[in-house]
Biotite code that builds the C-alpha atoms (Angstrom):
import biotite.structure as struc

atoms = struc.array([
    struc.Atom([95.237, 100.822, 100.534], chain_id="A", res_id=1, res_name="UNK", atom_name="CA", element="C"),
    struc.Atom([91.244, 100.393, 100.456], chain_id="A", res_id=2, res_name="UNK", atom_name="CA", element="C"),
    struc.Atom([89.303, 102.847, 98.050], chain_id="A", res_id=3, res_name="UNK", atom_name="CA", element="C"),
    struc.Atom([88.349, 105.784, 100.294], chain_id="A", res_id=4, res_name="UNK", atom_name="CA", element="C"),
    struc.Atom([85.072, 106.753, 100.134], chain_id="A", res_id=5, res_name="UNK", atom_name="CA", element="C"),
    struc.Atom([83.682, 110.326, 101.424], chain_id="A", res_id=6, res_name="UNK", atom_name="CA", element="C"),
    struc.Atom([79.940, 111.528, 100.445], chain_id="A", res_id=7, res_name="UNK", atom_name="CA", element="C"),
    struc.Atom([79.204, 115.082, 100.336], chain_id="A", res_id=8, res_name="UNK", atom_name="CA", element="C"),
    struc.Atom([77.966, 115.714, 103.321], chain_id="A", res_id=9, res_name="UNK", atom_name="CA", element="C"),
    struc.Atom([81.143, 113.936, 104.933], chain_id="A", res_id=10, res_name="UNK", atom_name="CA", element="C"),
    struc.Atom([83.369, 116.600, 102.323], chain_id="A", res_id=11, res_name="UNK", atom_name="CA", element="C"),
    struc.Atom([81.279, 119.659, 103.628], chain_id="A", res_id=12, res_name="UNK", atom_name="CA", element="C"),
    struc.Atom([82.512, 118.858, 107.074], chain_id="A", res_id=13, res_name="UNK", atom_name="CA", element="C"),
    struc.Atom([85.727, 117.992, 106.958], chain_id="A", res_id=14, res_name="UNK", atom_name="CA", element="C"),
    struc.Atom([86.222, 121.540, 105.149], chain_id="A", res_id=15, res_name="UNK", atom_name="CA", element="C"),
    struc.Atom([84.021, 123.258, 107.644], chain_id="A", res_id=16, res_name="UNK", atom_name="CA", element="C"),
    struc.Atom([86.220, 121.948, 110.157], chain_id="A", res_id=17, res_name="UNK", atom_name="CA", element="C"),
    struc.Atom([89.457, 122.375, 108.613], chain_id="A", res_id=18, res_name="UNK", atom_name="CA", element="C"),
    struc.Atom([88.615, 126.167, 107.090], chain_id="A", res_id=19, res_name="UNK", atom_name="CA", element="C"),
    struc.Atom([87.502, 127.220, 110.557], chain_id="A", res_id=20, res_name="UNK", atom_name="CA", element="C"),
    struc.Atom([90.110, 125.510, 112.623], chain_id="A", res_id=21, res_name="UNK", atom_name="CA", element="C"),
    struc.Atom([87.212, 124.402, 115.055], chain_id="A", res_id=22, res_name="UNK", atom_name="CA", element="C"),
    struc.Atom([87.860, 122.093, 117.965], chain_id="A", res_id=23, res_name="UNK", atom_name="CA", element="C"),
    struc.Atom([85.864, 118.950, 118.746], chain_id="A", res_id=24, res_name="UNK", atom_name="CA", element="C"),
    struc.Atom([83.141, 118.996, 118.905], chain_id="A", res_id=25, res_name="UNK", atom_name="CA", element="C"),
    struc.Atom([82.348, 121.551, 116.249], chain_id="A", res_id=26, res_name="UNK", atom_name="CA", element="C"),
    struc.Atom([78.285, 120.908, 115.647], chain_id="A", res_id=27, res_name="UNK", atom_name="CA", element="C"),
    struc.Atom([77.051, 121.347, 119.227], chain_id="A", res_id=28, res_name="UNK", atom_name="CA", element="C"),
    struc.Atom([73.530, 121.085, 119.119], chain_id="A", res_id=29, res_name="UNK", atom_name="CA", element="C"),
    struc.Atom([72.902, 119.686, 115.460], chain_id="A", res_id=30, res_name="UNK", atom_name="CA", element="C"),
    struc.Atom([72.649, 115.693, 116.364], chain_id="A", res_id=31, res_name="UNK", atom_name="CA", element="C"),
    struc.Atom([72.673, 114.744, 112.685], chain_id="A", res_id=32, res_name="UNK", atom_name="CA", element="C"),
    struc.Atom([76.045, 116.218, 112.059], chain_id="A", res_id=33, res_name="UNK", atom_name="CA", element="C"),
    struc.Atom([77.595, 115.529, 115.173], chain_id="A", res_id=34, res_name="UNK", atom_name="CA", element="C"),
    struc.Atom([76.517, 111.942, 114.597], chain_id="A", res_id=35, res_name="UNK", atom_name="CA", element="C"),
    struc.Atom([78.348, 111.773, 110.667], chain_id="A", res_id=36, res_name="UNK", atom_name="CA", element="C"),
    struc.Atom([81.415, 113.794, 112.269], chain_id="A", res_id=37, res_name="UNK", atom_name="CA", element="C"),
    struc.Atom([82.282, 111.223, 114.985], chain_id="A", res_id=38, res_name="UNK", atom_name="CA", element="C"),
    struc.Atom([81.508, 108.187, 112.734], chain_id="A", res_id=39, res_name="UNK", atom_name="CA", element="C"),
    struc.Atom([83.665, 109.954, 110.573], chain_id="A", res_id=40, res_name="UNK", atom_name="CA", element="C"),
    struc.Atom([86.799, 110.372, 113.226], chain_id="A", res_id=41, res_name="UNK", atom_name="CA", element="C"),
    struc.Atom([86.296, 107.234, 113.747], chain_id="A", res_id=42, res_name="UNK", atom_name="CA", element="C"),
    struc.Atom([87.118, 106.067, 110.314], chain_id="A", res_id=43, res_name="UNK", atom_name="CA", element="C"),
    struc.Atom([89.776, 108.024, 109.870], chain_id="A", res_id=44, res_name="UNK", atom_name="CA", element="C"),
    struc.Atom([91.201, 107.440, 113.290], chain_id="A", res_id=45, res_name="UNK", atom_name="CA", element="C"),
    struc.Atom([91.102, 102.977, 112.052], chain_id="A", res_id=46, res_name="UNK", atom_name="CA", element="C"),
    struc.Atom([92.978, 103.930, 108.997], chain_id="A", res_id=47, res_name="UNK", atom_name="CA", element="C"),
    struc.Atom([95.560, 105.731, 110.545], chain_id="A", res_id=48, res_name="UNK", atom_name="CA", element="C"),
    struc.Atom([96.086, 103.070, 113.366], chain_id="A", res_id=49, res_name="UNK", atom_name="CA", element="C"),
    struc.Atom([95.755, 100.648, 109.842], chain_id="A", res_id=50, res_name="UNK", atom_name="CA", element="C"),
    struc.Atom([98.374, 102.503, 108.121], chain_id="A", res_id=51, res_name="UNK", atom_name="CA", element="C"),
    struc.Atom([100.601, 103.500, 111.432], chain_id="A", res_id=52, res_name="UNK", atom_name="CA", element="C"),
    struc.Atom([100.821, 106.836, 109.361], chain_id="A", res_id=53, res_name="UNK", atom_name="CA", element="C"),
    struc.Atom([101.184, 108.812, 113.131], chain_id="A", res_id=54, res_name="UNK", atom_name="CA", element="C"),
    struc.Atom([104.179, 110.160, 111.590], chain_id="A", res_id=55, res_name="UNK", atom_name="CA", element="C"),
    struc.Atom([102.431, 112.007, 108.547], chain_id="A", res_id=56, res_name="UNK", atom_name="CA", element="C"),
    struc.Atom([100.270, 113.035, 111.065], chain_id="A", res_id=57, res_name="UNK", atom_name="CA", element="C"),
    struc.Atom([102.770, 114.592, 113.359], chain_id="A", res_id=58, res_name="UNK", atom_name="CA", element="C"),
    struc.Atom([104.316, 116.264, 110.736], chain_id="A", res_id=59, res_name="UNK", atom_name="CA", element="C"),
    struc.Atom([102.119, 119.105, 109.765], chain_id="A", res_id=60, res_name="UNK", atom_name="CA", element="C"),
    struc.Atom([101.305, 121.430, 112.640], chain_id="A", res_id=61, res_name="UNK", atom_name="CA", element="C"),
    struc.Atom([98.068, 121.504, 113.837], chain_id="A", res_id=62, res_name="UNK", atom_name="CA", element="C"),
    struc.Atom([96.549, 119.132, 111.227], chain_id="A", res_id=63, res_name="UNK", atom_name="CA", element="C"),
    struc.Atom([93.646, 117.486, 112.455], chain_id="A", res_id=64, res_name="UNK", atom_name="CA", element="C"),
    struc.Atom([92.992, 113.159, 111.915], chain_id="A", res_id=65, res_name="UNK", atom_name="CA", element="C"),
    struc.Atom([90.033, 114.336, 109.576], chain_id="A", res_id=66, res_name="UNK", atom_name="CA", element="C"),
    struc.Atom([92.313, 116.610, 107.620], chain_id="A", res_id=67, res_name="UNK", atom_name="CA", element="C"),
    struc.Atom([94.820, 114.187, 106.866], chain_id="A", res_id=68, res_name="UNK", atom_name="CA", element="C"),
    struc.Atom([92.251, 111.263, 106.013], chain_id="A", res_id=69, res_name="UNK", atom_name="CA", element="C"),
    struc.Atom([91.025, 114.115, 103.668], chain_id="A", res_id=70, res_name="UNK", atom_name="CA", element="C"),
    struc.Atom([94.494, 114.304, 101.838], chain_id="A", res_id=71, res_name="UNK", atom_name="CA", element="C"),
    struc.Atom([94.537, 110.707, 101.496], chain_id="A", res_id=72, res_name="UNK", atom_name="CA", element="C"),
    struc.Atom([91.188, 110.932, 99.784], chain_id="A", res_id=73, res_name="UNK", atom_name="CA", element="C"),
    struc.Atom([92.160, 113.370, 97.328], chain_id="A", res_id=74, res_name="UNK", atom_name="CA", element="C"),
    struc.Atom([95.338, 111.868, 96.314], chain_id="A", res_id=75, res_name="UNK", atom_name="CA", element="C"),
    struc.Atom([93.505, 108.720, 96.083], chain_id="A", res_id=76, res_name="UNK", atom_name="CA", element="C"),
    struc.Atom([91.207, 110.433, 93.973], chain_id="A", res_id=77, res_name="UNK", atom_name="CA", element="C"),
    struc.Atom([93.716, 111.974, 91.384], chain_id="A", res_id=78, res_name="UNK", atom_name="CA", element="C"),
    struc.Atom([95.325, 108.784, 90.995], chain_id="A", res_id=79, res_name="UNK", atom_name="CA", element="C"),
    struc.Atom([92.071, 107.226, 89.774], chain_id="A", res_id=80, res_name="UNK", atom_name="CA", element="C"),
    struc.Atom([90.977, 110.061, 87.675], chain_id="A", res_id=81, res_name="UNK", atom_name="CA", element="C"),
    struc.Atom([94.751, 110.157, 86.051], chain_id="A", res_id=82, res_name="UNK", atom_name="CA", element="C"),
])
């Protein structure tokens, strides 16, 4: 798998979104985030068509495309740091 790159801004969302359970779109009215948050579905939406991981998806209720790409980033992240 590709090396998964997030920035901070990109973190600070994803949690926003997953802490407060928010639907789409969560950043009505602030362009600037709503712009990074639907490049940002749409990056994780690519590598889950990439990795035809719909069943990891699927298999935690409620867990959203940016959560998931999230967990991928993390584990990624441990491997990497050992």
């Amino acid at each position: 798998m590709e090396k998964l790159k997030l920035t901070q801004e990109e973190i600070e969302i994803i949690e926003y979104v997953r802490d407060h359970h928010l639907g789409f779109p969560p950043f009505v009215g602030d362009a600037h985030k709503e712009k990074i948050f639907y490049k940002l579905v749409d990056r994780c939406d690519a590598l889950l068509h990439k990795l035809k991981a719909y069943e990891e998806l699927s298999e935690v209720p409620k867990m959203c495309v940016l959560t998931w790409y999230y967990n991928k980033y993390l584990e990624q992240q441990a491997q990497l740091n050992g």
